[in-house]
C-alpha positions in Angstrom: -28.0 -20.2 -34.9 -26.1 -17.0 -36.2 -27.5 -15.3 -32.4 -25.9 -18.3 -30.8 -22.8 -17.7 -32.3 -22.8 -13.7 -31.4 -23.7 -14.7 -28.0 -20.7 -17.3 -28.3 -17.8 -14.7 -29.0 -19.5 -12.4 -26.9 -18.5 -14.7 -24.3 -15.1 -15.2 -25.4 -14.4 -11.7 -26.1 -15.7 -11.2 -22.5 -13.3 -13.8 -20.7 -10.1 -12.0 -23.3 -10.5 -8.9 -21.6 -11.3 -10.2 -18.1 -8.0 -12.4 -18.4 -6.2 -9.3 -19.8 -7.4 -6.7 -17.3 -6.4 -9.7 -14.5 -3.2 -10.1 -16.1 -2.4 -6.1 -16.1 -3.4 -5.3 -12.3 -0.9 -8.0 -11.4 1.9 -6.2 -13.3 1.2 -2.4 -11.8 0.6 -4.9 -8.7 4.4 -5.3 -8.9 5.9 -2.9 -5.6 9.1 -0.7 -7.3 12.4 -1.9 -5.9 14.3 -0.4 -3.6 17.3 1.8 -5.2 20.4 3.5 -4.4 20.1 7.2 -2.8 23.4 8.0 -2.9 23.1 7.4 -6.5 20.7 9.4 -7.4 22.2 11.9 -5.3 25.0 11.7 -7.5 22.4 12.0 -10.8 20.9 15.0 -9.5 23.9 16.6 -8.3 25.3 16.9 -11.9 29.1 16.6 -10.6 29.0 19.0 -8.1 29.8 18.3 -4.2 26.7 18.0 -3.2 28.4 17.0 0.5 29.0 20.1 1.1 25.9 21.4 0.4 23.7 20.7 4.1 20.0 19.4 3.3 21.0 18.4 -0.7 21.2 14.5 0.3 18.0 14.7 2.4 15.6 16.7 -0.1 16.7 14.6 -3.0 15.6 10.9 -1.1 12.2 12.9 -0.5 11.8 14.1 -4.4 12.8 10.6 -5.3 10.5 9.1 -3.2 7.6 11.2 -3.6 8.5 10.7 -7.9 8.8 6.8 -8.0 5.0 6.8 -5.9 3.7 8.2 -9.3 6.0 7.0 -12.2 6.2 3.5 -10.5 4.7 0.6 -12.9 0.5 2.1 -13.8 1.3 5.2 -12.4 -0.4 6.6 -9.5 -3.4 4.0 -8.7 -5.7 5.2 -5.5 -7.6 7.3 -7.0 -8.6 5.7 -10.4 -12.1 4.9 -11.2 -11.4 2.4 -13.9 -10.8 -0.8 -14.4 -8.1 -2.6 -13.5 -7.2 -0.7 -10.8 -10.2 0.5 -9.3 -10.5 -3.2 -8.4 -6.9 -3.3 -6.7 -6.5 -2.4 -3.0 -2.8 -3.8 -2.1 -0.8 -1.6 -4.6 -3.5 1.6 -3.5 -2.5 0.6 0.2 1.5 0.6 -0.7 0.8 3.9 -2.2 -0.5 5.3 0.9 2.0 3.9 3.5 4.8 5.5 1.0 2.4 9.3 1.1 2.2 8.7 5.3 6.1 8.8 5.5 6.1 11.7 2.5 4.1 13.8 4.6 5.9 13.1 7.8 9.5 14.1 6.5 7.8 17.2 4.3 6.3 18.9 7.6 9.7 18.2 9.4 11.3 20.1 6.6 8.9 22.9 6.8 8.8 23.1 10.5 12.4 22.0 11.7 15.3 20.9 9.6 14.7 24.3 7.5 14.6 26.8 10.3 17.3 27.7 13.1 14.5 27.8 15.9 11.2 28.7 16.8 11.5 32.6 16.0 12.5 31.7 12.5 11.0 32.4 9.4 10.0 29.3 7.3 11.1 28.5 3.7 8.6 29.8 1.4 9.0 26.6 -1.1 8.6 23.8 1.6 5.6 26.3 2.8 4.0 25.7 -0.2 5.1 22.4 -0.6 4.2 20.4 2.5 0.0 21.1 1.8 0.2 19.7 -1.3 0.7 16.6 0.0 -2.4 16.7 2.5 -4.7 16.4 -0.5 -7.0 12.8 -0.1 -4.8 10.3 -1.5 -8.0 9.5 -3.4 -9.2 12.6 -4.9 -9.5 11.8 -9.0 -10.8 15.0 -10.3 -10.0 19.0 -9.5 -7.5 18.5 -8.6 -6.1 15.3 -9.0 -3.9 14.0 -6.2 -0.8 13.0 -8.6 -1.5 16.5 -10.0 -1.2 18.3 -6.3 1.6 15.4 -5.5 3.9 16.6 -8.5 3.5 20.2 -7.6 5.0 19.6 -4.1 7.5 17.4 -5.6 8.1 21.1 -8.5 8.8 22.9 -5.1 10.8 20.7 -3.5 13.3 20.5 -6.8 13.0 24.8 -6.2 14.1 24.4 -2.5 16.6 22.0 -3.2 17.5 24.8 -5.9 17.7 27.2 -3.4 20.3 24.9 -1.3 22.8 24.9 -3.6 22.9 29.0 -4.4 25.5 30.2 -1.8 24.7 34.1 -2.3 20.4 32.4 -0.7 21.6 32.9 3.2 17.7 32.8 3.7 16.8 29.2 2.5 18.9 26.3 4.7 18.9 23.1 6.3 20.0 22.4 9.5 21.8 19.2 10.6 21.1 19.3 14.0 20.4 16.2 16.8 17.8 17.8 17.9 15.9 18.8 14.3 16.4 14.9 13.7 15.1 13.4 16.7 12.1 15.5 16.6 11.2 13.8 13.4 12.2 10.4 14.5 10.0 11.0 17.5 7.4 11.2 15.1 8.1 8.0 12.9 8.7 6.3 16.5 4.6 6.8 16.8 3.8 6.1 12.7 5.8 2.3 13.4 4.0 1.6 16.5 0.6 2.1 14.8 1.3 -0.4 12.3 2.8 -2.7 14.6 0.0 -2.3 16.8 -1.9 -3.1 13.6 -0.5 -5.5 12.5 -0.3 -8.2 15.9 -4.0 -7.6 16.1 -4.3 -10.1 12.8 -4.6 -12.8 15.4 -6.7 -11.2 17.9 -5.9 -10.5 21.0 -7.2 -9.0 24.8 -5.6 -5.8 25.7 -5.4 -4.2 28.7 -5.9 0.1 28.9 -2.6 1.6 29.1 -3.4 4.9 28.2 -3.2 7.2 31.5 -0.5 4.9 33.0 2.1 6.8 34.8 0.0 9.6 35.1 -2.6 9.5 37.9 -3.8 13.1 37.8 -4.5 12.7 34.2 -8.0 12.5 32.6 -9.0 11.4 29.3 -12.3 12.2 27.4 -14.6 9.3 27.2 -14.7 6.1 29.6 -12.8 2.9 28.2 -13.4 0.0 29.2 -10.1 -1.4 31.5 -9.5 -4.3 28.6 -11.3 -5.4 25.2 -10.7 -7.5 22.7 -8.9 -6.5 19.5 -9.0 -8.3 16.3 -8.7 -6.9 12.7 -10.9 -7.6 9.9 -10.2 -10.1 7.5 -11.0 -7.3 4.8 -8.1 -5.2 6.5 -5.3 -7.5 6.4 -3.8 -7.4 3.2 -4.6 -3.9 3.1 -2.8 -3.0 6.7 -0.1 -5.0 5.8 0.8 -3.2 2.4 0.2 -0.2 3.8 2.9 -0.6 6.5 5.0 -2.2 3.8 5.1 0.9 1.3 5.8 2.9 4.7 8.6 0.9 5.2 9.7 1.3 2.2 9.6 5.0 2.1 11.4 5.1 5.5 13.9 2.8 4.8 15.7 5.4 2.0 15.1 8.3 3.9 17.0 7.0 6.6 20.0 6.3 4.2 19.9 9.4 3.1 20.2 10.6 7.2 23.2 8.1 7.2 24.9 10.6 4.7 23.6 13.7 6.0 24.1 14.0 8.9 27.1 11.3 9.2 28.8 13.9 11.5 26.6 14.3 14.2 25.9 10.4 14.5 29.9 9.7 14.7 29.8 12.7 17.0 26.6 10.6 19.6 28.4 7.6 18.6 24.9 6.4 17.1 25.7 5.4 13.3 25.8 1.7 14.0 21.7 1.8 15.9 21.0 3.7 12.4 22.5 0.9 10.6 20.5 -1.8 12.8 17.4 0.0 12.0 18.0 0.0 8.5 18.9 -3.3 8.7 15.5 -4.4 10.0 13.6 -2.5 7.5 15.3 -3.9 4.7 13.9 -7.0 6.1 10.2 -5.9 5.4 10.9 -5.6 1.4 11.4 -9.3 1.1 9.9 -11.4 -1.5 6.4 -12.4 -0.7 6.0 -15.7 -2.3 2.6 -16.3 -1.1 -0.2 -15.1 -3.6 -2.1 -14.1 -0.7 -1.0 -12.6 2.9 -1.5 -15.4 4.9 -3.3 -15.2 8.5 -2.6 -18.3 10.6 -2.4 -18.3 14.2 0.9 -17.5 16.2 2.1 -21.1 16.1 -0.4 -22.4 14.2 0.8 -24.6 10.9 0.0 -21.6 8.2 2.4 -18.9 8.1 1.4 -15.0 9.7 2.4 -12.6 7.3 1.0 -9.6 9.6 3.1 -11.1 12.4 6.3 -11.1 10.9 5.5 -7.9 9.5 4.8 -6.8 12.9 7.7 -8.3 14.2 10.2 -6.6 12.2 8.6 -3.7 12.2 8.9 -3.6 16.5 12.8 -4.6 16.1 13.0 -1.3 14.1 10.8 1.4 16.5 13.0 -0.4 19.5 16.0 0.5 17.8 14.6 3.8 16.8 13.7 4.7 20.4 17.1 3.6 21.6 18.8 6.3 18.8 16.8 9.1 19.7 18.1 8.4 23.4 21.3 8.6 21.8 21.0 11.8 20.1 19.3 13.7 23.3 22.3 12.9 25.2 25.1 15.7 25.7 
């Protein structure tokens, strides 16, 4: 009788913690809202005018962004190897589309907005900074990625430092057209990977477009002229969160473009196409009410999460496209 009764809350005990470890990896499940850059601009400026300081607004939406990715709700999660989160993949997936865009903007820093042209000499902080974002966004142990993560983020704060001090001729930021089309040519390419993504939820038959317009050209390996694409079930939720957290990421450091370089769009006549894009990413941070991301068909009678990801997500890159047109234009 007495082992029954061990064995009894033994069982109990076991169902507390599994309820309470459920009930905790749905709260660091919860994504961080969206907040106000030119608020924390105005935080982290201390009163100054940071306006007239070029690069201030632009560095500060990448330190806050790169910050909330590890002090959101449980921290940084991809790389634990504990439970409750080692058994979570959507908030691990968020986390990742958030570091994609983190690493896209800290190369551009490194290798454009910081330096005049090609000859120039790069900033020694963002030198140091932009690799320590390329460490596995699941590496737990020596180092730890949050660990490499928050040392970028230290040397970003130094080369934001380095902004403000007007005797530093040597570290700037350049608010040039063609310094910001060159990274939007390269988001342009990180949207149209998830959209691609994304659509093939529902399967679909695709034909090769890869050496059109170019007849001379030669690729590698033979590919057959169409094949059918179709993403695992085991991949949706995660490809969807994934594109989400991007989105997410993108969506402040393009208002923090709006401010900085708000001359050179009223200048291309381009500041409303920046507001349409940012429009359409909002878009993506809506309420997901289902527990689960659905995957009907196209018209089918369950919704498509992936699809109206997708579909938002297309309205953005077109509209993205159609801006950097804009800002290569005389």
């Amino acid at each position: 009788m007495k082992q029954y009764l061990n064995l009894k809350w033994i069982g109990v005990g076991a169902v507390v913690l599994f309820v309470l470890l459920w009930l905790l990896g749905m709260y660091w499940s919860s994504e961080p809202d969206t907040f106000s850059v030119e608020a924390r601009v105005e935080v982290a400026s201390e009163g100054f005018d940071h306006q007239r300081v070029a690069g201030y607004t632009m560095t500060t939406a990448l330190i806050e962004v790169s910050d909330t990715l590890l002090t959101k709700r449980g921290g940084y999660l991809a790389n634990d190897v504990i439970p409750p989160s080692v058994f979570l993949d959507n908030m691990p997936a968020w986390e990742f589309g958030v570091l994609e865009m983190v690493r896209d903007l800290s190369r551009s820093m490194r290798n454009d907005f910081s330096r005049s042209q090609s000859q120039s000499i790069e900033n020694s902080a963002l030198a140091k900074a932009q690799p320590k974002f390329n460490l596995d966004h699941r590496e737990w142990i020596f180092p730890a990625a949050e660990s490499s993560y928050r040392e970028g983020i230290e040397l970003l704060i130094e080369y934001r430092q380095q902004l403000v001090k007007r005797s530093d001729s040597d570290s700037q930021f350049y608010t040039r057209a063609d310094n910001l089309r060159d990274w939007l040519k390269q988001i342009e390419k990180r949207l149209g990977s998830y959209s691609q993504r994304l659509s093939a939820s529902v399967g679909s038959t695709r034909l090769n477009t890869d050496l059109a317009g170019s007849p001379g050209a030669r690729q590698s390996t033979p590919v057959a002229e169409q094949r059918v694409v179709k993403t695992s079930w085991w991949q949706l939720d995660d490809n969807f969160y994934e594109a989400r957290g991007a989105t997410w990421a993108l969506l402040h450091f393009l208002k923090a473009v709006e401010i900085e370089f708000a001359d050179v769009l009223e200048d291309k006549n381009a500041r409303v196409s920046l507001q349409q894009i940012i429009r359409e990413l909002e878009a993506t941070q809506q309420t997901v009410w289902s527990p689960m991301i659905l995957n009907g068909g196209g018209f089918g009678m369950l919704a498509n999460h992936s699809l109206v990801m997708a579909n938002y997500i297309s309205r953005a890159n077109a509209a993205l496209i159609e801006l950097s047109e804009l800002l290569n234009q005389g």
